[in-house]
N, C-alpha and C positions, 0 to 999 in steps of 0.2 A: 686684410681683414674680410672675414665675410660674415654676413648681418643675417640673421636667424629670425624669419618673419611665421606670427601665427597662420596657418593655414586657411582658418577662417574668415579671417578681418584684413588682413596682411601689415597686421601692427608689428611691428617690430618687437622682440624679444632679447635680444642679445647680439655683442658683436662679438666675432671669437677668431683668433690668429689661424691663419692658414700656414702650408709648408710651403719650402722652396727647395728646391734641388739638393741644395747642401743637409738640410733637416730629412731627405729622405736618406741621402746617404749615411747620415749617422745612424740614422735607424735600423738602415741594414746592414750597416757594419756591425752594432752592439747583437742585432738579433744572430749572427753570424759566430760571432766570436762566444757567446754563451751555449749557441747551439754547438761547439765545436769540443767546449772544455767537458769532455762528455765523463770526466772524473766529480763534476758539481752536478749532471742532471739532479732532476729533485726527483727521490722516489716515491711510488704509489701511493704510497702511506701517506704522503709531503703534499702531494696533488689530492688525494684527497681529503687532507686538512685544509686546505685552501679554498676546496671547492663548498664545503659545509660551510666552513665563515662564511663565502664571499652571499650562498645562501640565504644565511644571515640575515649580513648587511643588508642586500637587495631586499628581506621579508621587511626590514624596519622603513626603507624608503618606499615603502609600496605604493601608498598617496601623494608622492613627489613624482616618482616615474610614472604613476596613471595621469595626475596634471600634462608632466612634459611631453606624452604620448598626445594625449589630446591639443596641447597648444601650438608646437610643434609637424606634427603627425595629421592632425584634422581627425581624428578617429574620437567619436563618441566616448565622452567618460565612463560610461557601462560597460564598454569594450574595453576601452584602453585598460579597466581592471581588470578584466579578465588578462588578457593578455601580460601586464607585469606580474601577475600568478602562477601564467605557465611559464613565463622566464625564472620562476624563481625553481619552480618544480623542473624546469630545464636544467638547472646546476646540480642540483639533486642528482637529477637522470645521468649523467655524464659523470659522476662521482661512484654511483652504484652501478654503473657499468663494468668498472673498473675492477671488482668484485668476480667477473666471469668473462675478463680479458684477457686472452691468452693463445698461445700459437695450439700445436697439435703434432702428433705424431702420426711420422712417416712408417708405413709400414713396411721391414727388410723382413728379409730372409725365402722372399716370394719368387725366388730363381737361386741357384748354386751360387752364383757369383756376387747374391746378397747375402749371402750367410752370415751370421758371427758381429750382425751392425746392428745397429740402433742409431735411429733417427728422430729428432723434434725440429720442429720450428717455436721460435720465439718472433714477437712484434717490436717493432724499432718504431720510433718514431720518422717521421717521412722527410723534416727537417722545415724549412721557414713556409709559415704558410702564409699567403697574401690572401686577404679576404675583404670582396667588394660588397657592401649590402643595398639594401633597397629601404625605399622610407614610410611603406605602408605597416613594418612593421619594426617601429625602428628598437625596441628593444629585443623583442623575442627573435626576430633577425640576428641583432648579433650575439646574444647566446648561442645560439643555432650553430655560428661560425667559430665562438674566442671558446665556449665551453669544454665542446672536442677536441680546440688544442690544445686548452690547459691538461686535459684528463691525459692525454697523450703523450705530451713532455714535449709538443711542436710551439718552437716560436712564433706568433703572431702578430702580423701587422694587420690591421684594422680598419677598412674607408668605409665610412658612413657616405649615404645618401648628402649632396652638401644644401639640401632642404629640411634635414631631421639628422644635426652632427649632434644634438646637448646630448640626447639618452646614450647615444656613443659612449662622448666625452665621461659621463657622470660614470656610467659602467668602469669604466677601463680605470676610474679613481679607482672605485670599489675593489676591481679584480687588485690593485696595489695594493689598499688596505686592509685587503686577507690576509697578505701576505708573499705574494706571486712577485718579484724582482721585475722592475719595469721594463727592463730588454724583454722579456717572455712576453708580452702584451703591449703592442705602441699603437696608439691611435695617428692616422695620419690623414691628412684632412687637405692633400693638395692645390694650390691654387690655379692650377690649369688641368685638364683633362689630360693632357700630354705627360704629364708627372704621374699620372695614376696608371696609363699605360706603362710609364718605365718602371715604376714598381711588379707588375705585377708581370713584364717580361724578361726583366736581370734574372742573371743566370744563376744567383745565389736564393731564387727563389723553387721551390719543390713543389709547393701546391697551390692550385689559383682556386679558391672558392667565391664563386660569382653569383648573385642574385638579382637580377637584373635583364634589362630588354635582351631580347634574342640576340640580334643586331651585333649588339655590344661586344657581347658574352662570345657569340663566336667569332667575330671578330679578334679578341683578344685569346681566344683558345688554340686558335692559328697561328699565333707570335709565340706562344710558351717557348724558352727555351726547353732545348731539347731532353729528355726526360722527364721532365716535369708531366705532374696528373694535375687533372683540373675536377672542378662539381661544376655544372651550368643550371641552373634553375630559374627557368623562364616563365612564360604565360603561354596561356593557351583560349580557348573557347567555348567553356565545358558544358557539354551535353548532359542535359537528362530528361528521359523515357516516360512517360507519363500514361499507363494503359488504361483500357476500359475499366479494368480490376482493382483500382486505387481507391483509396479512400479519400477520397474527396474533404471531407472532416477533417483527416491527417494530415494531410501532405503541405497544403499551402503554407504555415507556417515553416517548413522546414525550406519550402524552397525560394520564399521571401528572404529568409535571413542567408539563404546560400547567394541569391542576387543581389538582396542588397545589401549587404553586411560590408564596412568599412565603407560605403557608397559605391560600390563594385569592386571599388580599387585591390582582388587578390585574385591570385596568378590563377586558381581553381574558383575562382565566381561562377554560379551559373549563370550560364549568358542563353543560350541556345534551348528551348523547352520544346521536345515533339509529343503531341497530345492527341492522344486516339479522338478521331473524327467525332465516335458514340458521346463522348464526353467533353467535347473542348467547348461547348456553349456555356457547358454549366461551369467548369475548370476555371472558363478565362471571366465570366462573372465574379465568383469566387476570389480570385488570384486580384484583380482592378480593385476589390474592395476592400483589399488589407491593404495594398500598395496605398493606395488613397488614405489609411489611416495611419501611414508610415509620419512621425514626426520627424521634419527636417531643420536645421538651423546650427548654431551654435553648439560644438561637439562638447564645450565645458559644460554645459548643463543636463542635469543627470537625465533626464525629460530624452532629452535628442535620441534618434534612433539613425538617420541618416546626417551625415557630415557633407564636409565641401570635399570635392577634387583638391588635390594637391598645389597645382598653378592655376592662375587663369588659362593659362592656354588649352589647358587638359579639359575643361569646359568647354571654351572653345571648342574644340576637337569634337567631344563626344554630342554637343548642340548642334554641330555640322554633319555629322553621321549619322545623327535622328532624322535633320533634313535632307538630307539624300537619298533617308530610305523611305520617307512618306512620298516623298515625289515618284519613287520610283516604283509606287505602287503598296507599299505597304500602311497598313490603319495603326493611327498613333490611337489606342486606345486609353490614354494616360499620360499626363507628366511631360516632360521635356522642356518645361520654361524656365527661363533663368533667374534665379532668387537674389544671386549673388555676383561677384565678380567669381566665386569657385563654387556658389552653389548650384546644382541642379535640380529641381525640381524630380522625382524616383519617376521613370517613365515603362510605359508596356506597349511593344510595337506587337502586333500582330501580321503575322505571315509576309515580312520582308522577303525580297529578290533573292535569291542563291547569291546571285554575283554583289550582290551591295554588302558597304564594308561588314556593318551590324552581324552579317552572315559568316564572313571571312574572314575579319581581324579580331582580335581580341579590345574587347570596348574597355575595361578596366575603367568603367563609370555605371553609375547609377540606372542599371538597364539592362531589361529581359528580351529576349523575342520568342514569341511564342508560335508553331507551328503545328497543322495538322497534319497527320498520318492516317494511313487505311490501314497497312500492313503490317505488324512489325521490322521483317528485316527490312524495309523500305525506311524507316524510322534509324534503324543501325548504321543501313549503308550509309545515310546520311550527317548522322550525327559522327562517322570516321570520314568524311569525303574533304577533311582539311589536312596540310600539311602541318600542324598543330595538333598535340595529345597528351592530356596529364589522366584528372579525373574525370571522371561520370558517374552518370545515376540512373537507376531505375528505380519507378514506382509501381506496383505492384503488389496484392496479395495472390494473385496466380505465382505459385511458385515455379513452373515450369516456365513461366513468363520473364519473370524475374532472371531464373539461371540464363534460360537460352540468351537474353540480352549481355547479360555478364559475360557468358562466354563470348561473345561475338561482337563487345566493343572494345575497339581502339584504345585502351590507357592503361594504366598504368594500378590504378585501381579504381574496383567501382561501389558504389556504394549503393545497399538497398534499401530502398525507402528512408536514404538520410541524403543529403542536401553534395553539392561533387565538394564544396568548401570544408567539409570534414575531415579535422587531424589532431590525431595527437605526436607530440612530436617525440616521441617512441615508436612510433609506426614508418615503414621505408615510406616515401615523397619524393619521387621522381616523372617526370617529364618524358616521351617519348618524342622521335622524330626530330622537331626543329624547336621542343617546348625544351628538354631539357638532355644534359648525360650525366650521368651516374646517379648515385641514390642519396637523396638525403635523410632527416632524421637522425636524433643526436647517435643512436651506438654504429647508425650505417656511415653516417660521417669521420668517427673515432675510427672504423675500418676502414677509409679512405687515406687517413693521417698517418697511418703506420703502413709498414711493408713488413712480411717474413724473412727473417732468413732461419734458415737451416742448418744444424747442426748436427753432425753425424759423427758416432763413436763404432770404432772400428773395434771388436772386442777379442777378436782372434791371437 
């Protein structure tokens, strides 16, 4: 059994059955043998019947999954509804995908000895997909991963975070009582870590969607049996650009909620802020006094703006990294004291060490740093001098300001004058370097789940 504690208080919630070896293997034998009876897949039409109920469903729980987000999750009740809104709007998307999913035609006749053919591809589905989530975001997460398999017609198996399993569990009811046949969608919820490796390295598995530490993620990207495609979606350290040209008025609000949103805990947090020299007196004024009037506490209460870290230790952690980086020269201008056993106090360090971790690692807690520049590409070079790259940001109403920086950062995408934590999950979301591989977002992901093949009619 494992015991499902709030994040906040660490009161316990729930105790709920884990697997064992023989429960994985039924799981992949059922998802196996329906993936095989390829005379039952469920067509288009069936999947997107499924996907509108399960819609539904999810729109009538909305105040249950924003609770269990927050109790659970640690995430602020104003977020947590946000977020069971875009999980609902996620089934949606993955349904009206479906609508303009479709292979393409190969073009013959482009040489003598293609004459007389005609060529398409059609999309197949890719077959069993294993899929690891993370618990910062525990429902839209695994929408993210069960929604593009369902649209898909790929079976899924399912590993919640094992500190945010209920929004799993409760989902995967739901996706049953659309109507989805429980082999298509099993939650699996291992009792050792060694079980969640052998799921997601058997050979009857096709695709490994992973959300979670680097570490991990490649780690296990390196076991895939062989043909298998994988999604890695890690964290990174996200830079944004703060020029002379900014509006001062504007901006701070966007880049408070990009730092401290979820209490940093998301993979595109801003962590790293480089601020034109001309303005970083008045910037980092500015920037300390909304921080300071960030509400923190208890994510149930609709008041809260900042929430707890996840475990204590994750506190720990990020309390030990603030002090490492005052000692080693950097001004804690803000925050850092401990509230809770997971709460942290929202902190703002000013001009930390290159080499201290703050600078280096990804803090996924409650905390900026803020840095001065002269130049701009000296600002660029910097904000890409890590082995880590998803999003960033510039601010900016110099337009020439804005692109040249765009062009010339490290990620994946950048964002102007909006915060690097911006997405909708319609938009591609991928990681560069050691942050992530392949693309995510629900229709980039439904392209990941399928493969072409091709079909060719010889007409001569």
């Amino acid at each position: 059994m494992l015991t499902v504690v709030q994040a906040y208080d660490r009161a316990p919630i729930e105790a709920i059955a884990t697997d064992d070896a023989a429960a994985l293997e039924a799981k992949l034998q059922a998802a196996e043998t329906v993936f095989r009876d390829r005379d039952n897949w469920l067509k288009p039409h069936e999947r997107i019947a499924i996907l509108r109920k399960l819609a539904e469903l999810l729109s009538a729980k909305r105040d249950h999954f924003a609770r269990q987000i927050a109790r659970e999750g640690g995430k602020p009740l104003t977020d947590a509804i946000i977020e069971t809104t875009r999980a609902i709007d996620g089934v949606h998307n993955a349904a009206d995908e479906l609508r303009n999913f479709a292979g393409r035609e190969i073009p013959m006749g482009l040489t003598p000895a293609a004459a007389g053919r005609w060529a398409f591809t059609t999309r197949e589905p890719i077959g069993i997909v294993a899929a690891i989530s993370a618990f910062n975001h525990p429902l839209n997460l695994i929408v993210h991963q069960v929604a593009p398999a369902i649209a898909t017609g790929c079976p899924v198996i399912i590993k919640p975070a094992s500190t945010t399993p209920l929004c799993c569990r409760d989902f995967v009811a739901l996706v049953h009582e659309a109507g989805l046949p429980e082999a298509w969608c099993q939650m699996f919820l291992p009792e050792s870590n060694e079980l969640a490796e052998k799921l997601v390295t058997d050979r009857r598995v096709a695709f490994l969607s992973f959300i979670g530490s680097a570490k991990v993620g490649w780690s296990l990207h390196a076991k895939l049996a062989h043909g298998a495609r994988s999604a890695l979606e890690h964290g990174g350290a996200a830079p944004a650009i703060v020029d002379r040209s900014a509006d001062l008025e504007r901006i701070i609000e966007p880049l408070v909620k990009g730092g401290y949103y979820h209490a940093g805990q998301v993979c595109v947090s801003t962590q790293r802020i480089y601020v034109h020299e001309e303005i970083a007196d008045a910037f980092t004024e500015r920037l300390v006094a909304r921080v300071a009037k960030l509400r923190t506490g208890d994510p149930a209460l609709k008041e809260t703006e900042v929430g707890p870290l996840i475990l204590p230790r994750e506190a720990d952690r990020v309390a030990s990294w603030i002090d490492e980086a005052v000692k080693g020269g950097a001004k804690l201008a803000l925050g850092g004291k401990r509230l809770s056993e997971t709460t942290l106090e929202p902190a703002v360090l000013l001009d930390p060490a290159a080499d201290a971790k703050v600078s280096q690692l990804e803090v996924f807690g409650p905390l900026v740093c803020v840095y001065r520049y002269s130049k701009l590409d000296e600002a660029i070079a910097r904000a890409n001098s890590l082995n880590v790259a998803f999003q960033a940001s510039v601010f900016a109403q110099d337009i020439d300001v804005a692109l040249h920086a765009a062009e010339r950062l490290d990620a994946s995408a950048v964002m102007v004058n909006d915060p690097t934590a911006f997405r909708t999950d319609w938009m591609p979301f991928a990681g560069r370097k050691e942050s992530g591989y392949g693309t995510g977002g629900i229709p980039y992901t439904m392209r990941d789940m399928t493969q072409e093949k091709m079909i060719l009619l010889n007409r001569r």
